[in-house]
DRENVEX-653209 format. One record per residue (C-alpha): residue number from 1; y, x, z. Coordinates in steps of 0.5 Angstrom, whole numbers, plus 500, padded with zeros to 3 digits. Each point is the difference from the previous one (the first is absolute). Layout:
% residues N
> NUM:Y:X:Z
...
***
This chain:
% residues 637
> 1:257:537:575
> 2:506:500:505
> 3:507:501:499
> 4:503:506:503
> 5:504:494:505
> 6:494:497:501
> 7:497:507:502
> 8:505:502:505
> 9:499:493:503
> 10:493:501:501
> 11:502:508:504
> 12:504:496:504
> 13:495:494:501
> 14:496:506:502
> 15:504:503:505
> 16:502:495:504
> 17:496:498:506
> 18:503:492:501
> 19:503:495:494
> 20:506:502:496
> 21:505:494:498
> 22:501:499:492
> 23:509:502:503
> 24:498:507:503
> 25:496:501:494
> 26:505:498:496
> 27:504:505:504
> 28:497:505:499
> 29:498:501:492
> 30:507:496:498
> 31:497:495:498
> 32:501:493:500
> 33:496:495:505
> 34:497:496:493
> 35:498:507:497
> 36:496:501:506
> 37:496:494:500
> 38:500:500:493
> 39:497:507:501
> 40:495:499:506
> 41:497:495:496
> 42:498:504:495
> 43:499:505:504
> 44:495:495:505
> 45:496:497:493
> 46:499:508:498
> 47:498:502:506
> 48:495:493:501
> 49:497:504:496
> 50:498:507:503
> 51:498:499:508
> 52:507:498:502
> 53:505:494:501
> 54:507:498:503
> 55:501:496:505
> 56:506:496:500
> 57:504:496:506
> 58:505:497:499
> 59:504:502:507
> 60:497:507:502
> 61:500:502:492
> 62:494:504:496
> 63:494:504:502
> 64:494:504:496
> 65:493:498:502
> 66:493:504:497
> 67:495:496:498
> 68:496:505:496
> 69:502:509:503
> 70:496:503:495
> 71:502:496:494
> 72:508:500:502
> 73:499:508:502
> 74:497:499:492
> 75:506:497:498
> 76:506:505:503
> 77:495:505:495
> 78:501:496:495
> 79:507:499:501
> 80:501:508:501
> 81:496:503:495
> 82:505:494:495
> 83:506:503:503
> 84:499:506:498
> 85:498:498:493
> 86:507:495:499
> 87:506:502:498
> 88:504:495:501
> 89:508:498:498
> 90:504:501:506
> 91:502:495:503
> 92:505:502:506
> 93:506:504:500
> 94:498:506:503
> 95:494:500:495
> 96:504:499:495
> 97:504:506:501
> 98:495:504:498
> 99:498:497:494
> 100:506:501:498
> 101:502:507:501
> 102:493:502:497
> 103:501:496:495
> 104:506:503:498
> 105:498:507:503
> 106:495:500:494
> 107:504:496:494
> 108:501:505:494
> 109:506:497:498
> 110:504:494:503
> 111:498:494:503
> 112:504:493:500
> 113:500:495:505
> 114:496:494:497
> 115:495:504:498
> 116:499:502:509
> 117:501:492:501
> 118:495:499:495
> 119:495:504:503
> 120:501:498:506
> 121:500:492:499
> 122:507:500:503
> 123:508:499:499
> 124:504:506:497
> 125:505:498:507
> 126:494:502:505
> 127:500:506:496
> 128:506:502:500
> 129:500:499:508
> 130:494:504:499
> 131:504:506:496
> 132:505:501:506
> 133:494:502:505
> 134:497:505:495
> 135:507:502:497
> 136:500:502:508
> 137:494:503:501
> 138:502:504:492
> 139:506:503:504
> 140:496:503:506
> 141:497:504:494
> 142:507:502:497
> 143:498:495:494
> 144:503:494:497
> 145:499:494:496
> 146:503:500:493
> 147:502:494:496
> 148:501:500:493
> 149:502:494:496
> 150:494:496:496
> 151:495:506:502
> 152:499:499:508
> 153:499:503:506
> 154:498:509:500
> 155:500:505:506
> 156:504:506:499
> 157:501:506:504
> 158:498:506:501
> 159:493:502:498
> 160:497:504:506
> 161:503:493:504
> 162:497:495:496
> 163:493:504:500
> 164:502:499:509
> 165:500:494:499
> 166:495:498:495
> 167:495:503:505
> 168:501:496:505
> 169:500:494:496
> 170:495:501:494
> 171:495:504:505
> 172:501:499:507
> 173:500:491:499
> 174:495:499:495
> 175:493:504:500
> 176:500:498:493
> 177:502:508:497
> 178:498:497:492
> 179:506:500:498
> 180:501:507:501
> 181:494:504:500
> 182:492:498:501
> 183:496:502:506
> 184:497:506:496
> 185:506:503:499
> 186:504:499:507
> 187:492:503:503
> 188:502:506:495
> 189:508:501:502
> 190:497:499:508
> 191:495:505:499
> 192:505:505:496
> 193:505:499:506
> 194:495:502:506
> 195:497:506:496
> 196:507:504:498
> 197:503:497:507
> 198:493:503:503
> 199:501:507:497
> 200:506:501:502
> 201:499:498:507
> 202:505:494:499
> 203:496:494:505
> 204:502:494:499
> 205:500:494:504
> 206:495:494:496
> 207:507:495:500
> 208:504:506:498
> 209:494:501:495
> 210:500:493:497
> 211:508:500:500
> 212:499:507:495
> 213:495:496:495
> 214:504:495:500
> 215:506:502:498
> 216:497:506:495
> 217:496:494:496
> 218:508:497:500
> 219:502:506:497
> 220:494:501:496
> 221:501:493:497
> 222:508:501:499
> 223:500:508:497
> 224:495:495:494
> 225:506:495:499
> 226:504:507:499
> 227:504:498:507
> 228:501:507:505
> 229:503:501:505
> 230:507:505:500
> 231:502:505:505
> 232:506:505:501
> 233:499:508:499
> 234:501:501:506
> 235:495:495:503
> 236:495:503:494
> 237:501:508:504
> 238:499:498:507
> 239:493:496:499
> 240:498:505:495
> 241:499:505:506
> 242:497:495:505
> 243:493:501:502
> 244:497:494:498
> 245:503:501:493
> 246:494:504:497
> 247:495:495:503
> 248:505:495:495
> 249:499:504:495
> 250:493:500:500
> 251:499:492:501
> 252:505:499:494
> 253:496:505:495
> 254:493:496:502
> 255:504:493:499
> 256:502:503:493
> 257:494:501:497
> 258:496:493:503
> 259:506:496:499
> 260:501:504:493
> 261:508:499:504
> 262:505:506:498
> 263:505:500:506
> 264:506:504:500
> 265:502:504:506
> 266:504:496:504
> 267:494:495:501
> 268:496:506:503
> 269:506:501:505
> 270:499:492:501
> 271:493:501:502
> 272:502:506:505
> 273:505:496:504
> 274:494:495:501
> 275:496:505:502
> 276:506:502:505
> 277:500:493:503
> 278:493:499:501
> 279:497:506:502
> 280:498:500:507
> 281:498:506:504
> 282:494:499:504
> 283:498:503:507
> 284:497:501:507
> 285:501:495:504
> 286:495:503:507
> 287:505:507:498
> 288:507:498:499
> 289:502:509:501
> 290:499:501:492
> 291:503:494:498
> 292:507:501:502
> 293:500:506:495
> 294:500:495:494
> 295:505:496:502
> 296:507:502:498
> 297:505:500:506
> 298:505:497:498
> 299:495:493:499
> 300:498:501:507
> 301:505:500:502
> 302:503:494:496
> 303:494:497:504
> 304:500:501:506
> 305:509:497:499
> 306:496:494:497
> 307:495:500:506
> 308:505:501:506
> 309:505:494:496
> 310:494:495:499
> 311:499:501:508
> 312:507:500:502
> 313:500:493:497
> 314:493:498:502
> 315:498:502:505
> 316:492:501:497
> 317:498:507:504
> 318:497:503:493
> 319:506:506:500
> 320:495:505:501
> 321:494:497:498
> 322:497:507:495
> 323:496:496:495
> 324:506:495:499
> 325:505:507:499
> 326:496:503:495
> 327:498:494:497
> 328:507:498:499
> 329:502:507:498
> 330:495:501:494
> 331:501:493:498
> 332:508:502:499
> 333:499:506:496
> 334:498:496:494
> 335:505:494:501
> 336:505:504:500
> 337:498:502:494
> 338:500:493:498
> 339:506:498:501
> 340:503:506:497
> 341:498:499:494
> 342:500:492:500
> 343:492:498:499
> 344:497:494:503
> 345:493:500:504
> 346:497:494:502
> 347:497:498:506
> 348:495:495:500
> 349:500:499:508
> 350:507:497:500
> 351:499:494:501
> 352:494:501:506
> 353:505:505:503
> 354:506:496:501
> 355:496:494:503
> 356:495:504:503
> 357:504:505:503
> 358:507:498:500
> 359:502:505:506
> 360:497:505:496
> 361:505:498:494
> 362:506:499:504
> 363:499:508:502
> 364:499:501:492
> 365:507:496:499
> 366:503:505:506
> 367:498:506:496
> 368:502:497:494
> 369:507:499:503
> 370:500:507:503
> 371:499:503:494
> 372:505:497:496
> 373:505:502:505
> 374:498:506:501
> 375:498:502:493
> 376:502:495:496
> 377:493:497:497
> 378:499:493:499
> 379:493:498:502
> 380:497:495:496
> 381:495:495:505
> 382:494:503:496
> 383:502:507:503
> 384:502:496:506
> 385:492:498:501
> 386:497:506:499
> 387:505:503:505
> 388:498:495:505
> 389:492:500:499
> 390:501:507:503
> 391:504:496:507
> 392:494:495:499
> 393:495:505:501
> 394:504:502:505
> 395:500:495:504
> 396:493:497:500
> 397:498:508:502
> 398:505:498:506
> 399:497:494:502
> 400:493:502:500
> 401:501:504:505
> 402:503:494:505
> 403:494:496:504
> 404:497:493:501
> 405:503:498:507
> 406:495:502:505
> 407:498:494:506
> 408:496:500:506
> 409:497:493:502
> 410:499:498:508
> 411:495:495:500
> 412:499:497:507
> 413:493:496:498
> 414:495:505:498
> 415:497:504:494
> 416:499:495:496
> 417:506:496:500
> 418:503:507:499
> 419:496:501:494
> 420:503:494:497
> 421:506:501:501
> 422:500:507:496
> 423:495:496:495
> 424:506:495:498
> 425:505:505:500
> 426:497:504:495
> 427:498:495:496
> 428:507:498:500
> 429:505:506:499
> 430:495:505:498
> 431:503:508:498
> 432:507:497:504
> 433:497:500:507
> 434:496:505:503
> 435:496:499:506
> 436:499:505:505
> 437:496:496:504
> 438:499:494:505
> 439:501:502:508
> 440:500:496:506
> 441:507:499:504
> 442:497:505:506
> 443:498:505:494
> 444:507:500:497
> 445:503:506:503
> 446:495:504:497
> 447:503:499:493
> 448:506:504:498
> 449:504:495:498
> 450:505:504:497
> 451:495:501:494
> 452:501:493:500
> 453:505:495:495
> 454:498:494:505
> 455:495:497:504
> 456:496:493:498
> 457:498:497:507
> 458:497:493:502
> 459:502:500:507
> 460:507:501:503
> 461:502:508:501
> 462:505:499:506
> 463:502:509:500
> 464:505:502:495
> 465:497:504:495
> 466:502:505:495
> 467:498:496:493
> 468:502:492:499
> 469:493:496:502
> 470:499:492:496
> 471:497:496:504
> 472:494:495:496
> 473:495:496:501
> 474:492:502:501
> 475:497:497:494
> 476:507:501:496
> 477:504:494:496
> 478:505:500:494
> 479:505:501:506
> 480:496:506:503
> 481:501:503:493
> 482:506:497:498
> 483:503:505:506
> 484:495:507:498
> 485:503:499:494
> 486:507:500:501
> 487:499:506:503
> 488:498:503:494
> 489:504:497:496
> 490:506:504:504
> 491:503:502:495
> 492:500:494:496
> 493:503:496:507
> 494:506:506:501
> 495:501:498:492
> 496:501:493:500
> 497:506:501:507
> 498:504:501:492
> 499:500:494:498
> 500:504:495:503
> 501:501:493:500
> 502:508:501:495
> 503:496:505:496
> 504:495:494:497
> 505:501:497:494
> 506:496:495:496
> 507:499:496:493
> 508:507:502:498
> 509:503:498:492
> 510:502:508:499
> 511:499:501:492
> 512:500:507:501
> 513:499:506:502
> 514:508:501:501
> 515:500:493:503
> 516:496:502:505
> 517:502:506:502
> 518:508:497:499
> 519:496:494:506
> 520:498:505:505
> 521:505:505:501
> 522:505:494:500
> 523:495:498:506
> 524:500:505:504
> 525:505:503:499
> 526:504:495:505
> 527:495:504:505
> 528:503:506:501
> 529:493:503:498
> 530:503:504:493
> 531:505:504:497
> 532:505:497:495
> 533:496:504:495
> 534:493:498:500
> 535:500:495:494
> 536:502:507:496
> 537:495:504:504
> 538:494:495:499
> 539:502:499:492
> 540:501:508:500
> 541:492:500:502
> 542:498:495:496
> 543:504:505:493
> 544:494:504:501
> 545:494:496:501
> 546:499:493:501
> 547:498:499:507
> 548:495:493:498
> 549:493:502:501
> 550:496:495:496
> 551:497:494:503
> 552:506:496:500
> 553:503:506:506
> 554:507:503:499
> 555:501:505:507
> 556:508:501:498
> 557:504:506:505
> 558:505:505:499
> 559:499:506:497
> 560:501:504:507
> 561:500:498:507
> 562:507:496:502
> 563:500:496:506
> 564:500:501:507
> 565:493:495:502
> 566:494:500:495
> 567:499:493:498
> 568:496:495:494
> 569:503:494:496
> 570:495:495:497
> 571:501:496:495
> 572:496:495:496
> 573:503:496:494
> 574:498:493:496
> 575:498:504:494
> 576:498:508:498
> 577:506:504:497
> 578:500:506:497
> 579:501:506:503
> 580:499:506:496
> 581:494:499:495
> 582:497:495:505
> 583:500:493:502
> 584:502:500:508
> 585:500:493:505
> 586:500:504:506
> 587:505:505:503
> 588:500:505:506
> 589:507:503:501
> 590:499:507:504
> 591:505:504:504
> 592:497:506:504
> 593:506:503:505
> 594:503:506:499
> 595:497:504:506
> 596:493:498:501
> 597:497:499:493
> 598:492:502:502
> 599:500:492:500
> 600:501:499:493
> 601:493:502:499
> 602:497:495:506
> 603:504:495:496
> 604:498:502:493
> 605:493:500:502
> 606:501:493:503
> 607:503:497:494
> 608:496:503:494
> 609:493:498:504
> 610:504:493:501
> 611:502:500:492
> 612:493:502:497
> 613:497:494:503
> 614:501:494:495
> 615:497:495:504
> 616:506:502:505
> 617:506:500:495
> 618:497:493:498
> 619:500:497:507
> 620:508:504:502
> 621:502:497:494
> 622:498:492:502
> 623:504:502:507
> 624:506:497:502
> 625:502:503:508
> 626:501:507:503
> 627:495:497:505
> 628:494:498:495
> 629:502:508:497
> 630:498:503:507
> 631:493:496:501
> 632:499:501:493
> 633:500:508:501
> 634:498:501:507
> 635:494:496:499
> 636:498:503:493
> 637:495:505:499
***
């Protein structure tokens, strides 16, 4: 069977739609270029097996090729079902990481050193700099790794923290919950939470339903190994007079008695506060009077401070969007009351939302930042996500109300060749470009063409008119095309006018994600084109999130708007850093100016379909001018 290399080799083969050298495929997963031939060969006599085989060119690189569809389609089944079976060491630092904290998360005493590096098949040196990243992600949690001579390693901190985090690194990264309870009695706690819960009209949420089971089997499992969580008095008498306490109460009572588990009263607060963080109240969406009702007025307000802040700053046209404002307000409630009792809800989309929708969660990092400001509530960036989930619905409702470009052909040789051109049109651009018609150049005046975005003409038009004409050929060619689909690429034109010839650079020696952002600032700042303060504003964005996208694509920019002129830096390096958790080799620096920010969502729409394309980052990669840069972009897609 494959390797998870090997693997990921084979998904990249895939992808790509021409030959891919040995160097950039180093490149990419960091590797040697003697470990990919090492691997394609293995690769190539496994899949020789199984209906495929990789073509090998020793100038233009490695391509796959299908001898056999079914039986390959049978071997990726094979593959899947395996995968999903396998529990395999890691062997990647991110992935070690994880081990790691549950590992330690799940240790009844402490852990030594040798006993990790012996689990893992590697030096004690490699996990010690392994350990600095899960003492920083222990911090985020208020937890540390205490070292004891001759004993080892131990998580210590307090209890209702550790079991924050141990929710999000024992359940949330594995779907292996053995350790904890089995299917049976997660299916009874599930069901004991959605009837009380139901009873007491609490609706929840299903990611606020699973965050909840989650971690009540923690501390179900922490309650048996004689581990409570403390609480004040004070804390103890406010929860005790929340409505959701009761229904705690009640889930509690039926816990004890299927569990045979006995929990003190602070254990029953415990569940209250999640009820109070997960409970969502549903509503009406065709009649919104009602819901203002439920809604407290100091939350709506707050939202509509979020909104109006996100909106100074971007420029999006949602202020007022009423689902979006309702949304926000309801999803807040509960938030609030998260924060305020230090509770962790973990949201599975994030990595989609911040590839998917990265103005959607920059919108969710200005609310963050609002907040903070104002009320002095530090957002994490799961929280962030959920924020920006409601902007990126938003934003789709805001987009599905814009049109296809609509056209007129004027045709000057008869029906027929009318009828090809808007044949050949259609087939070409599809839902892009709607075609009201053909006429001839005498019939033309009795359009209105003020309902038009522009006119596809075959003959000269000598009169000035209203909407821009492009003037083809009767059987259209590639340079036909090439002009219709600049003009519905309009946007995409007006985005490339950012970049310019000083802003380009490729195959750099940065190390770093320091080293890159240290390289380009001290490049453009010559220009003229940034404040002495941009290095700090971009390295204050990238404190709250990394701006890397995955793919091997960071899209670094300050934390708000600075600069006089929108403009976008590229930069490609020899071989992929780190950037966050990811592997970066390609670079577009951002900047929108002050006081016109609506172009930071054109540009956003162009970068992130430019970066979600592999085959496009891996042809970006090999490029060595700003006027390859311009082809490659102008003729793509």
């Amino acid at each position: 069977m494959l390797t998870l290399r090997q693997q990921k080799i084979l998904q990249l083969l895939m992808q790509m739609d021409r030959q891919i050298s040995g160097q950039e495929m180093a490149n990419h997963y960091d590797i040697t270029p003697r470990t990919v031939r090492t691997d394609i060969r293995e690769l190539s006599d496994t899949l020789s097996k199984h209906g495929a085989h990789i073509h090998a060119d020793r100038r233009k690189g490695y391509s796959l090729h299908l001898t056999d569809p079914p039986a390959f389609r049978h071997f990726l089944q094979i593959i899947t079902a395996h995968n999903s079976a396998r529990h395999d060491i890691p062997d990647d630092p991110k992935l070690r990481v994880g081990y790691l904290m549950k590992r330690l998360l799940l240790a009844e005493s402490y852990v030594k050193l040798k006993t990790l590096s012996d689990e893992l098949f590697i030096s004690e040196s490699t996990i010690k700099n392994d350990l600095k990243e899960v003492r920083a992600v222990l911090s985020k949690y208020e937890l540390r790794l205490e070292k004891r001579p001759n004993y080892g390693l131990k998580i210590a901190g307090e209890e209702h923290k550790l079991r924050y985090c141990m929710a999000e690194y024992v359940f949330a990264r594995n779907e292996d919950h053995s350790s904890m309870w089995n299917e049976e009695q997660l299916a009874m706690i599930r069901g004991t939470i959605q009837q009380h819960a139901k009873a007491a009209a609490i609706p929840l949420s299903e990611i606020g339903l699973n965050n909840l089971v989650i971690h009540l089997a923690i501390a179900c499992k922490r309650i048996l190994d004689k581990n409570v969580v403390s609480m004040t008095t004070e804390d103890l008498q406010h929860i005790r007079k929340q409505a959701e306490y009761s229904a705690a109460a009640n889930i509690v009572e039926a816990l004890q008695q299927g569990l045979q588990l006995n929990f003190p009263e602070e254990e029953i607060a415990y569940v209250t506060i999640h009820l109070m963080g997960s409970k969502k109240v549903a509503y009406q969406h065709a009649n919104g009077g009602q819901l203002t009702t439920v809604i407290d007025p100091n939350i709506m307000e707050l939202t509509q401070k979020l909104l109006a802040d996100v909106e100074n700053q971007l420029h999006l046209g949602i202020q007022h969007d009423r689902e979006l404002i309702m949304g926000l307000s309801l999803h807040l409630k509960p938030a609030l009351n998260r924060y305020h009792y230090g509770m962790n809800i973990r949201n599975p989309l994030l990595p989609e939302i911040k590839q998917r929708y990265p103005i959607a969660f920059e919108a969710g990092i200005l609310m963050g930042k609002s907040m903070y400001d104002s009320l002095n509530i530090q957002m994490d960036e799961d929280e962030i996500g959920h924020l920006a989930l409601h902007v990126g619905a938003a934003i789709e409702r805001a987009q599905t109300r814009t049109h296809a470009k609509r056209c007129l052909i004027v045709c000057a040789t008869g029906v027929a060749s009318a009828q090809l051109i808007y044949y050949k049109l259609q087939a070409t651009f599809g839902t892009r470009l709607e075609i009201v018609g053909t006429t001839s150049l005498l019939e033309l005046h009795e359009y209105p063409l003020e309902a038009l975005d522009f006119i596809i003409s075959t003959i000269p038009i000598q009169n000035a008119l209203p909407v821009p004409v492009v003037d083809v050929n009767t059987i259209l060619g590639d340079q036909d095309i090439s002009k219709i689909r600049m003009v519905l690429n309009e946007g995409r034109e007006k985005t490339l006018q950012f970049i310019q010839p000083e802003l380009a650079f490729f195959k750099q020696d940065c190390r770093s994600q320091e080293e890159v952002i240290d390289f380009l600032v001290e490049k453009i700042q010559p220009l003229g084109m940034i404040p002495d303060d941009f290095k700090e504003l971009l390295l204050e964005r990238e404190a709250v999130s990394p701006t890397s996208f995955g793919n091997l694509v960071a899209i670094p920019h300050p934390i708000r708007p600075v600069t006089d002129h929108t403009f976008w830096s590229i930069c490609t390096l020899n071989k992929p850093i780190l950037w966050g958790h990811d592997r970066v080799q390609l670079i577009c620096l951002l900047s929108v100016q002050r006081k016109k920010k609506n172009e930071l969502q054109a540009l956003y729409n162009f970068l992130v379909k430019m970066v979600d394309d592999a085959a496009l980052v891996n042809q970006l990669l090999r490029l060595e001018s700003y006027e390859e840069l311009t082809h490659v972009l102008q003729h793509h897609g």
